[in-house]
N, C-alpha and C positions, 0 to 999 in steps of 0.2 A: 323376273324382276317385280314383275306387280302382285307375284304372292307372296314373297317377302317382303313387302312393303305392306301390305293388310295385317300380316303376322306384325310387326312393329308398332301398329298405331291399334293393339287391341286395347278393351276398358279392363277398369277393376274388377276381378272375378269377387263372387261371394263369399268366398273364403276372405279375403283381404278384408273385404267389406265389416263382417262378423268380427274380426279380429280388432280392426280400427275403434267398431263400437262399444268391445270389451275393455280394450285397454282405457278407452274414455270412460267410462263406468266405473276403475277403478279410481282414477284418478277423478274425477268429483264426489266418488265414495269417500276417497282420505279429506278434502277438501271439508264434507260434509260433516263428516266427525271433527276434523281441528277446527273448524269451525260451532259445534255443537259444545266441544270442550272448553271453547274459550268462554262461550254462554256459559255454562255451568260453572268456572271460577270467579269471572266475574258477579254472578249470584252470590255465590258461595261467600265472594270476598263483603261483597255488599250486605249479608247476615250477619257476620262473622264483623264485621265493624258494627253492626246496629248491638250484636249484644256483648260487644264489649263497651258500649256506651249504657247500657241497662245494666250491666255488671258493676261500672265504676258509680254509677247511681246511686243501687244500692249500698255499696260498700261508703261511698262519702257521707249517708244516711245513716251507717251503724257509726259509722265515727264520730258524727256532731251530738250522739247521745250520750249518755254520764254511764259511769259502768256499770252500776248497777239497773238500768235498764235493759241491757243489752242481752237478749233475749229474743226465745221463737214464742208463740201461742202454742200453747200444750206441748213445753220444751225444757229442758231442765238446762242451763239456765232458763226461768220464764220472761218472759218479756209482750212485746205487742207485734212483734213480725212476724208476719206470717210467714210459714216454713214453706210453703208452695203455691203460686199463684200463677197466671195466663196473662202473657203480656202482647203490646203488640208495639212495632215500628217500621215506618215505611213499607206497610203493607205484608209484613211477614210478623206470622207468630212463634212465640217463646213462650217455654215453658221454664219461669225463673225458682229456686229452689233455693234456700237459704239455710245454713247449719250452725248451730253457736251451742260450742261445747265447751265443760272444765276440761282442763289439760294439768297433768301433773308434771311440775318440771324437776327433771331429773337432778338437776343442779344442788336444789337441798334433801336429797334423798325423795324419793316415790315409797307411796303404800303406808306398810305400818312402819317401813325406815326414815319415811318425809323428818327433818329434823323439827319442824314447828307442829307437826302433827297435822298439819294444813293441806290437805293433796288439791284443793282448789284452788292453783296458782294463778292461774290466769284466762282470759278465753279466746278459744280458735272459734276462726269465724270464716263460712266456705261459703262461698254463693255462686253458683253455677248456673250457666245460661244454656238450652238446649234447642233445637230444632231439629225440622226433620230437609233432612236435602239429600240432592239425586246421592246410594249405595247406603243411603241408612241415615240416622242420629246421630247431631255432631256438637259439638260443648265447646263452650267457654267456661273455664272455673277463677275464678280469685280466691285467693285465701288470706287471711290477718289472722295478726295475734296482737290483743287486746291486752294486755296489764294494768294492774288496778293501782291507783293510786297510794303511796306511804299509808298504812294502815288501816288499809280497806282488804287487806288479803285477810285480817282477825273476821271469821266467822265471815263469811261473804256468799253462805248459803240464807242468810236471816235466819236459820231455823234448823234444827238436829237434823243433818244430810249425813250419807253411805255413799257406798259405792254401787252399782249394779255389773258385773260381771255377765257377759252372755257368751259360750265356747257354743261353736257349731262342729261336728262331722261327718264323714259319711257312715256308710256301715259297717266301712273297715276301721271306722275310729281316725281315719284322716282328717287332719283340719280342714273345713269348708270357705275358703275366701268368697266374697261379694257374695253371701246369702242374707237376704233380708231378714231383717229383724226388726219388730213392731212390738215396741211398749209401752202398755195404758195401764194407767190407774185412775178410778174415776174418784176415788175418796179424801184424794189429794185436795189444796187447792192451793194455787188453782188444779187443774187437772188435767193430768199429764199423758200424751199421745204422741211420742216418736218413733217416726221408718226411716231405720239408720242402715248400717253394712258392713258384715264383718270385715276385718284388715287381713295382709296375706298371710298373719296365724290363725282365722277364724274366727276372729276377736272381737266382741263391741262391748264399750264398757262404756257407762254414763255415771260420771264423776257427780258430787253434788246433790245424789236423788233425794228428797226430801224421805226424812224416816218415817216409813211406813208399813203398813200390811196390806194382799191384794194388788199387787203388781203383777199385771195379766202378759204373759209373755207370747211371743206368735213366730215360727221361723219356718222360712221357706225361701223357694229357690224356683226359676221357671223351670217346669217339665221333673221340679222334686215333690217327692210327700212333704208333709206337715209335721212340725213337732209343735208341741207346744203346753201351756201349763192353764190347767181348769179350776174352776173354781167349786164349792162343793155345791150341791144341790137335794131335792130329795130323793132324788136315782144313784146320785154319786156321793154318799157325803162324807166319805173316805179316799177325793179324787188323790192319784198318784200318774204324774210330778204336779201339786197342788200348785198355787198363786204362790209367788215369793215374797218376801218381809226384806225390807232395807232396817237395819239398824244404824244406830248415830254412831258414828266413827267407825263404821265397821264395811266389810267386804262383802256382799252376797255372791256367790257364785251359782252357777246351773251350767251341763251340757244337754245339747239335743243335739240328736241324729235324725238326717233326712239324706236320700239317695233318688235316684231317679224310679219312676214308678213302670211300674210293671203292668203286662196284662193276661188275664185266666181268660181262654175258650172253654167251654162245656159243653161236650156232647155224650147227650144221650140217648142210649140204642136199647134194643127190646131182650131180655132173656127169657129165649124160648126154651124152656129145659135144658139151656145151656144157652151162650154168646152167639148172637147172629149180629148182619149188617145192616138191619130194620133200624131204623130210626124212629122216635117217640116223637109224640105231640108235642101240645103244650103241657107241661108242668109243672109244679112247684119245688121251688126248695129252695133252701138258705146255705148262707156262703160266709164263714166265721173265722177270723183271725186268732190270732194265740196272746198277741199282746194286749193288756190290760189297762185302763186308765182310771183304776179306782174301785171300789166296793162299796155296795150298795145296801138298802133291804134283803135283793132279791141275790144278793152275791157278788160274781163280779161283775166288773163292768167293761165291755171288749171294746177296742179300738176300731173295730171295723167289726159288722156283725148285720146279716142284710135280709131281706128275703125276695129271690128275683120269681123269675119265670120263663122258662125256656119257650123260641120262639115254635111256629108249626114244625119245624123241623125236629124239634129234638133239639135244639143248640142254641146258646148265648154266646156273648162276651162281655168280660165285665173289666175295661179297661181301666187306668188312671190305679192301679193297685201298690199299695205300701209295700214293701218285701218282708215277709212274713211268713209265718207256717198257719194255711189255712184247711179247713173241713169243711168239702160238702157233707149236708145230710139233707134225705126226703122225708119230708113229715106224713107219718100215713093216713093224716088227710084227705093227700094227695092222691091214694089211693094204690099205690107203690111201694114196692121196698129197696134197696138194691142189693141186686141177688151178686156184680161180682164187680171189679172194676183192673183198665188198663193200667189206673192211678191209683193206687190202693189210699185210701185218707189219713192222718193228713198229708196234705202236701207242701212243701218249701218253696218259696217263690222266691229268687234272687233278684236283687234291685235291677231295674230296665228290661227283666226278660219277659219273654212270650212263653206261655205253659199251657200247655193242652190236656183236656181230664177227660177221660171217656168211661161214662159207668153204665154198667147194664142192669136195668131195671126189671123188675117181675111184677106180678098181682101181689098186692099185700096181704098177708094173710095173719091170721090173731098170735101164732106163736113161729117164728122165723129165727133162723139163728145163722150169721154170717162171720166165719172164722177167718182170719190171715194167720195164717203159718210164718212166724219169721226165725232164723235162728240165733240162741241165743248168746254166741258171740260176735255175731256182726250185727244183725238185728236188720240182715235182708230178707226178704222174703223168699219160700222153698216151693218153687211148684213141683208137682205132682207128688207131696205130701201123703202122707196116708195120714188121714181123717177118719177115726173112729167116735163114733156117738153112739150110746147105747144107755138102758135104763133095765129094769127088771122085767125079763119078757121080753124085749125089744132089741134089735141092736144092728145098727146100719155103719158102712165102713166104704171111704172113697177117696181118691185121689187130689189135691186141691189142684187149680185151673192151672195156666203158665203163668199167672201173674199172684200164684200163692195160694189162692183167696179157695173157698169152699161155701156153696150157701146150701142151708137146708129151709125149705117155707113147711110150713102148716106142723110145724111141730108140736106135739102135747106136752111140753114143757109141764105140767103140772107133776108129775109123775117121775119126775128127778129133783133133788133137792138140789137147794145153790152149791151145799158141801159135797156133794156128787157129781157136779156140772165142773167146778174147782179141782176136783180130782183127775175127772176125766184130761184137763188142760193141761194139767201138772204130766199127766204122764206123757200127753201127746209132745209136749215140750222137751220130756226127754227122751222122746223116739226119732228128733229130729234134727237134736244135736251132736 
């Protein structure tokens, strides 16, 4: 009897114990979050009334103005509001942003079908309120439409206005929604500076623009390249796609392509009388694109066109890249040539990808000649090619590598004409097809 009764009147083992504290841990964990959440809406509600009181602000401020005030600074409509500013209310800030645009209203035809010829109907008016709170960026926007009074829609540019058209896509020629678009002209006046964004066709158009020439156009997108329009200079003075011209009653259009950017590794390794896994120092060379942005004195003029420096190892990277077809070359300054490569030049970089180049480098020498074998219906390259070079007296004959390619250094090139060099290739051309 009295060990059954010791057995009855045992304590809480530590298993119970651990369990008891766990379970209580979860339950002021949910406590702690529904409680953290109710903080965060109530912030959230407490912004989110401040700028909708900053919102209707500005908006009862565009409205007690006459219509033809009714304008941004460096905005077409122009006016005196400022198109972005930093505000603040009961201790939180806003970032207030404001938009006043022509709108063509569909009602009496749009474009060059408008029936009064008039495409400046009226003006849309966006003011947007932003902050930052707990999972990101959050907004208030208002929006109006403004109509001008009985006989204020007759010319309501004051002065010979166009249209400006801006199409965005990618590289597949898709339309680009929400990509920025930044246009200035400084020879306007006043003088005009708006960052707008395309609609869900890719679309910005600015109604109204004062007829001009030297409308600097700017487009991009986070984590895209750049397009954009130049103006001429004495390096470019044939830029292409130049500054745009607005004429009076008329449409200007332009597209620009931008996609997400790319990046080029480069390594390079030692050829020792052939491809080994030595890797090179530092050294020189330049990394050049195929598109063009104009003609110059000196010819063209490349969109991207660089000259780096490979680190101790042998190797770079040269991120943020446009998608493009570009060419390494080593200048034999540098004191190299390259005798063969993984990546035969040039090479295609597709929008967002990662590209790795690996060339093998030699001694430079005065007369060096480096062949790719490609065939000439496909225009792939052929390894183990047979490679014949020969001159009078002379005549050497070899396999090109896996990757096509063939280099000969220290050649006496003097002692073959170009017309005998051309011949040699013509034939090899067609020993290979």
């Amino acid at each position: 009897m009295r060990r059954r009764r010791l057995r009855s009147e045992s304590g809480v083992t530590l298993i119970d114990t651990l369990v008891g504290i766990g379970l209580m841990m979860i339950v002021f964990a949910g406590i702690a979050a529904t409680f953290e959440l109710a903080l965060d809406i109530m912030a959230n509600n407490k912004a989110r009334a401040g700028a909708i009181a900053l919102a209707d602000e500005r908006m009862e401020y565009i409205h007690s103005l006459s219509y033809a005030a009714i304008g941004t600074v460096g905005g077409v409509p122009s006016g005196t509001i400022a198109p972005s500013e930093s505000v603040s209310l009961n201790g939180i800030h806003y970032t207030r942003r404001t938009i006043v645009a022509y709108e063509d209203d569909p009602k009496d035809g749009t474009g060059a079908a408008d029936a009064n010829g008039i495409v400046e109907d009226y003006k849309a008016v966006k003011v947007d309120l932003a902050w930052s709170a707990r999972g990101g960026t959050r907004h208030v926007t208002l929006v109006s439409r403004i109509s001008p009074s009985a006989g204020l829609e007759t010319n309501p540019c004051g002065s010979p206005c166009g249209t400006l058209t801006i199409h965005v896509v990618n590289a597949a020629g898709a339309a680009l929604p929400s990509a920025s678009v930044a246009i200035t002209n400084a020879g306007t006046s006043p003088t005009i500076s708006i960052n707008t964004f395309t609609n869900a066709s890719g679309t910005a158009s600015v109604i109204g623009a004062p007829a001009a020439t030297n409308y600097h156009v700017s487009v991009t997108e986070a984590g895209y390249s750049t397009a954009q329009t130049y103006p001429a200079t004495s390096q470019n003075t044939n830029p292409n796609p130049g500054n745009l011209t607005v004429s009076a009653n008329q449409t200007t259009s332009a597209t620009f392509a931008i996609d997400a950017l790319g990046q080029k590794s480069i390594q390079l390794l030692a050829w020792i009388g052939g491809q080994s896994t030595t890797t090179m120092g530092v050294v020189s060379l330049s990394l050049q694109g195929a598109k063009t942005i104009g003609t110059g004195p000196s010819g063209l003029v490349y969109k991207y066109s660089s000259t780096l420096a490979s680190g101790a190892n042998g190797s770079l990277s040269v991120p943020g890249l446009e998608w493009d077809t570009y060419t390494i070359a080593v200048p034999a300054s540098s004191g190299y040539d390259i005798a063969s490569a993984c990546s035969p030049q040039p090479e295609a970089l597709a929008p967002g990808a990662s590209q790795t180049s690996t060339l093998y480098l030699a001694a430079h020498t005065a007369n060096s000649l480096l062949v790719d074998v490609r065939s000439s219906a496909s225009g792939s390259l052929l390894p183990n090619a047979f490679v014949l070079i020969s001159r009078s007296g002379f005549s050497t004959g070899t396999s090109t590598d896996p990757w096509g390619s063939r280099f000969s250094p220290a050649l006496c090139l003097r002692q073959i004409t170009p017309f005998q060099l051309a011949q040699r290739v013509m034939q090899l051309a067609r020993r290979t097809t």
